[in-house]
C-alpha positions as CSV (number, residue, x, y, z in Angstrom):
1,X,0.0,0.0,0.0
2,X,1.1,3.2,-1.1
3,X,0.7,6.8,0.7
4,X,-1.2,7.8,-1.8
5,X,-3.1,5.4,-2.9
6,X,-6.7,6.1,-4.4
7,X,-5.1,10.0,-5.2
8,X,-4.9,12.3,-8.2
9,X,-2.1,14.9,-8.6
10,X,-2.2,17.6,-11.1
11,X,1.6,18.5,-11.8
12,X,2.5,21.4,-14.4
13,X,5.7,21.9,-16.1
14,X,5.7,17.9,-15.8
15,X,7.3,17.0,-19.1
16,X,11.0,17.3,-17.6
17,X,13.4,18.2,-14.5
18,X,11.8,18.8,-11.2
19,X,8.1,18.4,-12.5
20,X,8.7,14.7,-14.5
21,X,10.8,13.7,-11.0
22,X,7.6,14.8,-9.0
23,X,5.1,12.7,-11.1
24,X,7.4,9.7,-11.0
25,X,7.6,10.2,-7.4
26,X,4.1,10.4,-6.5
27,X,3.1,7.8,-9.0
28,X,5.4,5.1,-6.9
29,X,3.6,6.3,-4.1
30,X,0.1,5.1,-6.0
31,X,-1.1,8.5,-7.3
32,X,-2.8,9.0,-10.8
33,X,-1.2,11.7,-12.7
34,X,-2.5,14.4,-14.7
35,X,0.4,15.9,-15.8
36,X,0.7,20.0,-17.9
37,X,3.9,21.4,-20.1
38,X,3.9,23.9,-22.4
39,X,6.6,21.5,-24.6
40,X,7.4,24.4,-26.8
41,X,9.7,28.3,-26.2
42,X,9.4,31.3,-24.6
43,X,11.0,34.0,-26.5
44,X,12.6,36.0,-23.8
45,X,13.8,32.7,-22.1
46,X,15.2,30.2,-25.0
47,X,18.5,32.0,-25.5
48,X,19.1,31.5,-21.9
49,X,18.2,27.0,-22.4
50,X,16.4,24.9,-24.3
51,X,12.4,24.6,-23.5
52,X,10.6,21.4,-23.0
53,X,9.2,19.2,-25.5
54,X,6.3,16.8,-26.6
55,X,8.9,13.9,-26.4
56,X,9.9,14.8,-23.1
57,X,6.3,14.8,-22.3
58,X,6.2,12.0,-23.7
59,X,8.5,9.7,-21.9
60,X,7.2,11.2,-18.2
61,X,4.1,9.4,-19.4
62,X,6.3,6.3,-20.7
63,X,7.4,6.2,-17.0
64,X,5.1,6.5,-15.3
65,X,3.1,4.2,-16.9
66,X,5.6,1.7,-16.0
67,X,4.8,2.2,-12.2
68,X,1.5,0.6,-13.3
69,X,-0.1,3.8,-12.8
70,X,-2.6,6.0,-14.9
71,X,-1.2,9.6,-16.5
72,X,-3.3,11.9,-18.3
73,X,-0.9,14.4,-20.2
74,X,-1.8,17.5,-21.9
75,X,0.2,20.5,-23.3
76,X,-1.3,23.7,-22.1
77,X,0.1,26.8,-20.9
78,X,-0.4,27.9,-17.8
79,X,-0.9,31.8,-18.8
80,X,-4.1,30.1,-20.8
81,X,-6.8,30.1,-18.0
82,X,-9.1,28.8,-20.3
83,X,-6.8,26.0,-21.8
84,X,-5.3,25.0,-18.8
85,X,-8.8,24.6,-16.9
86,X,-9.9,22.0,-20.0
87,X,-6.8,20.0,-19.5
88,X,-7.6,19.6,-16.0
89,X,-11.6,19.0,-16.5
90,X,-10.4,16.6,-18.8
91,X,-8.2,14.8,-16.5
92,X,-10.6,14.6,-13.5
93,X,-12.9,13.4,-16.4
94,X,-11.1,10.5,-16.7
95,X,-9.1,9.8,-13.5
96,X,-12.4,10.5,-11.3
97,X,-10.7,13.0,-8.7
98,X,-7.9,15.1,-7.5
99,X,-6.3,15.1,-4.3
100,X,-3.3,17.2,-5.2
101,X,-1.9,20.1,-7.1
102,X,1.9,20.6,-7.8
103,X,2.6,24.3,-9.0
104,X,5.7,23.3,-10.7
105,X,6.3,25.3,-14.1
106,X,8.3,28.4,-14.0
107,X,11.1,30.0,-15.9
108,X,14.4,31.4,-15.3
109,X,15.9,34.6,-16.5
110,X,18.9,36.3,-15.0
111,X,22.1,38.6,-15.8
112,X,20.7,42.4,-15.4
113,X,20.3,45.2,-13.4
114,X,17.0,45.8,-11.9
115,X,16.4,48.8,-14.2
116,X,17.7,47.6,-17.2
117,X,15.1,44.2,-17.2
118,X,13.6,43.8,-21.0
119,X,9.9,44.4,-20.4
120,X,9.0,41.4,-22.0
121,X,11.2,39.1,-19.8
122,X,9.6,40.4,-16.6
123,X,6.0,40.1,-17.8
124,X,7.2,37.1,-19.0
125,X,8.1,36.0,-15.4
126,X,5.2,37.4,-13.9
127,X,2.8,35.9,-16.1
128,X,4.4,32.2,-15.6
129,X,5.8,32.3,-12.5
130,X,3.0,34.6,-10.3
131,X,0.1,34.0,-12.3
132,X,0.4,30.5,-13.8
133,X,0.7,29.4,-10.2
134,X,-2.5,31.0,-9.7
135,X,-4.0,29.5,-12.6
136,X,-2.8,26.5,-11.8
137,X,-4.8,26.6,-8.8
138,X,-7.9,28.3,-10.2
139,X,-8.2,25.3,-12.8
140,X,-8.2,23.2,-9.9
141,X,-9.5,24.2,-6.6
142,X,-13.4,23.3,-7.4
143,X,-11.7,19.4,-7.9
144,X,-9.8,19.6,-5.4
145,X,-12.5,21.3,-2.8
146,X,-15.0,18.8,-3.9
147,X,-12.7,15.4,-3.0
148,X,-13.0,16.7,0.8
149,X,-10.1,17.1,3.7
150,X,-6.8,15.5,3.4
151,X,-5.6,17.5,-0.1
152,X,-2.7,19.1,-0.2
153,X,-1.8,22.0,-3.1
154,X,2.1,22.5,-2.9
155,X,4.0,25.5,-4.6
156,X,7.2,25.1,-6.0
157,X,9.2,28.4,-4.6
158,X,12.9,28.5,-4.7
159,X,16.1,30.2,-2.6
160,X,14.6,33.0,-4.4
161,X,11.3,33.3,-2.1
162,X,13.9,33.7,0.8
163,X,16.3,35.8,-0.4
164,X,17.0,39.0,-2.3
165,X,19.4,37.5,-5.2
166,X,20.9,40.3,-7.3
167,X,20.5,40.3,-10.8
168,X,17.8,38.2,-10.5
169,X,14.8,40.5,-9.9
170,X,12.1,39.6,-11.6
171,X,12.2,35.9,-10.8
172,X,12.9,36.5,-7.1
173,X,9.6,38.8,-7.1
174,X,7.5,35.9,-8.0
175,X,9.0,33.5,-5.8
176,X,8.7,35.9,-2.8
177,X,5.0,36.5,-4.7
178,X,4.0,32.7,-4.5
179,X,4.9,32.5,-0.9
180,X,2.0,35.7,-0.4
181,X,-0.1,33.3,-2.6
182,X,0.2,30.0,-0.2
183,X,0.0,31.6,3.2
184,X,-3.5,33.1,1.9
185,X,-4.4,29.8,-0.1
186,X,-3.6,28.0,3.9
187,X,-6.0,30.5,5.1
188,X,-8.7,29.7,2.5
189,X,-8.1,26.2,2.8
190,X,-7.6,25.3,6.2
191,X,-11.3,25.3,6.8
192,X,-11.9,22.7,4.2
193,X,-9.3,20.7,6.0
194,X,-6.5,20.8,3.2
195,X,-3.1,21.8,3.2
196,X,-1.1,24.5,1.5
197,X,2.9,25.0,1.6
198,X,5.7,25.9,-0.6
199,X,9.1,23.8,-1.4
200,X,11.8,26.5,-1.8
201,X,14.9,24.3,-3.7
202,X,18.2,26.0,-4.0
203,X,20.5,24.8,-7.6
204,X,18.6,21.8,-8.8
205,X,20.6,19.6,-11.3
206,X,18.6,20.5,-14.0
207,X,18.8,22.0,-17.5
208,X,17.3,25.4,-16.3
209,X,20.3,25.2,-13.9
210,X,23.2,23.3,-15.4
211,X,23.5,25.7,-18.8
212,X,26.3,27.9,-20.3
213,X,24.6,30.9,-19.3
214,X,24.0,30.4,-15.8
215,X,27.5,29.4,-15.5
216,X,28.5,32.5,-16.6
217,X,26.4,34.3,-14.4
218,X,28.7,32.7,-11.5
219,X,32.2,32.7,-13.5
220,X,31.6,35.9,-15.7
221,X,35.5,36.4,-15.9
222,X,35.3,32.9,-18.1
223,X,33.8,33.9,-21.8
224,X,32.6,29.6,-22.0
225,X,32.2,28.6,-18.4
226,X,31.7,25.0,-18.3
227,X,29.9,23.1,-15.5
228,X,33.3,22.0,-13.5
229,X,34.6,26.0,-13.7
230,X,31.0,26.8,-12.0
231,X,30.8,23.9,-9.6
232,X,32.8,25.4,-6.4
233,X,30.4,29.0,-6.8
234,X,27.5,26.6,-6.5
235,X,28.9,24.4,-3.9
236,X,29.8,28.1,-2.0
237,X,26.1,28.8,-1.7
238,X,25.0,26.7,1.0
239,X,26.9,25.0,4.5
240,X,26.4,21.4,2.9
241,X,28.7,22.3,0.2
242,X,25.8,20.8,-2.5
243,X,26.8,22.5,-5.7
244,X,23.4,20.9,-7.3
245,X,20.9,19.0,-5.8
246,X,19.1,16.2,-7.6
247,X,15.2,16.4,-8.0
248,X,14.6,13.6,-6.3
249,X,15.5,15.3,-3.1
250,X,12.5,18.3,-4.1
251,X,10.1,15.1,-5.0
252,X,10.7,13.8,-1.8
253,X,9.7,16.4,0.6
254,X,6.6,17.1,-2.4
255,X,5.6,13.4,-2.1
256,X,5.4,14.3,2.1
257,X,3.6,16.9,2.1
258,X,1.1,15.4,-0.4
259,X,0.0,12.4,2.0
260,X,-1.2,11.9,5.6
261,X,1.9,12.0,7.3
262,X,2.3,16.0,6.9
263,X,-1.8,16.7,7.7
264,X,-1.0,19.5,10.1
265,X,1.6,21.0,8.1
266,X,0.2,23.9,6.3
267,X,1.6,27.8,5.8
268,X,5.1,26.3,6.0
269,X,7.8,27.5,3.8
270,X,9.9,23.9,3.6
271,X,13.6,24.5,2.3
272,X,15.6,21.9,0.3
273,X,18.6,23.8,-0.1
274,X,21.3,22.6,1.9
275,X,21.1,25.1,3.9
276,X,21.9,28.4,1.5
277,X,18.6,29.9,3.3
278,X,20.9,30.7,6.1
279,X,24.3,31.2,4.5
């Protein structure tokens, strides 16, 4: 018997990194999936790495599949209200419930001073990282209301929701802006006898992450920093010495707070950073 057993998670930016780790996670824990990406660009953020595709989509679904369990994958984008609510109408549809949402998608731009930000990279940010959250929940909170006490929505924050990182503005905004999100979604909630917390990761070994450009962001005397010039910045950040810290580290304390053995945890801001919240 599984934890979560008989439960439906809705998981967004699922198709790779964090979000695919989470589903796989959950799913070996005896959740149904419905799993969200985009699977294609955003302008202001492909020069900085690669997006997500419908393969990588793809094989989430492949994997978790092979956990015996059920997935129902859709692309949609999260700044589409209207999109993203069909995808997870559609889901419940099928799956007959959901128990728990995973606010995972988000971007990742970096490198300027606060007033020299392009426009279209902050409301870029904004609109994925602050409001697709919202949406995320929006699309889902009637499901998740209506399955009764015991769910559990979870935020994916980062360092950034505890710190002020510079040259990093408009991402640490919405991460300090989803934490302002939970703590009233815990308010809401609570009542209705589910949960609501954010996960605030520090470097994650992923491609948003591990990439040219954010190496260069730590080792800009370097014009092609590769990941071993980069590795003792990262490593600097936190008292573990943990340059980058595997997802399945984030999908464990997201797998915890999605089942009964974290019911009176709610409000909380839960790091997995090895301790940079401190440093």
């Amino acid at each position: 018997m599984g934890n979560l057993d008989g439960k439906v998670a809705f998981i967004t930016g699922a198709a790779r990194g964090q979000g695919r780790s989470h589903a796989i996670r959950l799913a070996r824990d005896g959740a149904d999936i419905i799993a969200i990406d985009l699977c294609e660009g955003v302008d202001s953020v492909t020069s900085f790495y690669e997006p997500a595709t419908a393969e990588d989509l793809a094989e989430t679904v492949r994997q978790v599949e092979a956990l015996d369990r059920r997935i129902v994958a859709k692309q949609a984008d999260v700044r589409d209200i209207d999109a993203l609510t069909k995808a997870v109408d559609e889901g419940v549809a099928q799956l007959g419930r959901l128990d728990i949402i995973v606010a995972n998608a988000g971007i990742f731009t970096f490198g300027s001073d606060t007033q020299k930000i392009d426009e279209q990279s902050w409301k870029d940010l904004m609109d994925i990282n602050l409001t697709g959250v919202w949406h995320s929940y929006k699309a889902a909170a009637d499901h998740l209301i209506a399955s009764g006490a015991g769910g559990s929505v979870i935020i994916i924050s980062s360092l950034a929701g505890f710190k002020g990182l510079a040259n990093v503005a408009a991402y640490t905004a919405t991460k300090h802006g989803v934490v302002g999100l939970m703590k009233v979604l815990a308010n809401e909630l609570g009542p209705h006898g589910i949960r609501v917390n954010t996960i605030h990761p520090n470097s994650i070994d992923t491609k948003m992450v591990k990439n040219s450009n954010t190496y260069k962001l730590f080792r800009p005397d370097l014009d092609d920093p590769q990941a071993e010039d980069a590795e003792p910045a990262f490593a600097g950040m936190s008292p573990m010495g943990k340059a980058w810290i595997e997802p399945i580290h984030v999908s464990n304390a997201v797998a915890w707070l999605a089942s009964d053995q974290s019911y009176y945890v709610t409000g909380g801001q839960i790091p997995v950073d090895g301790g940079a919240a401190i440093k």
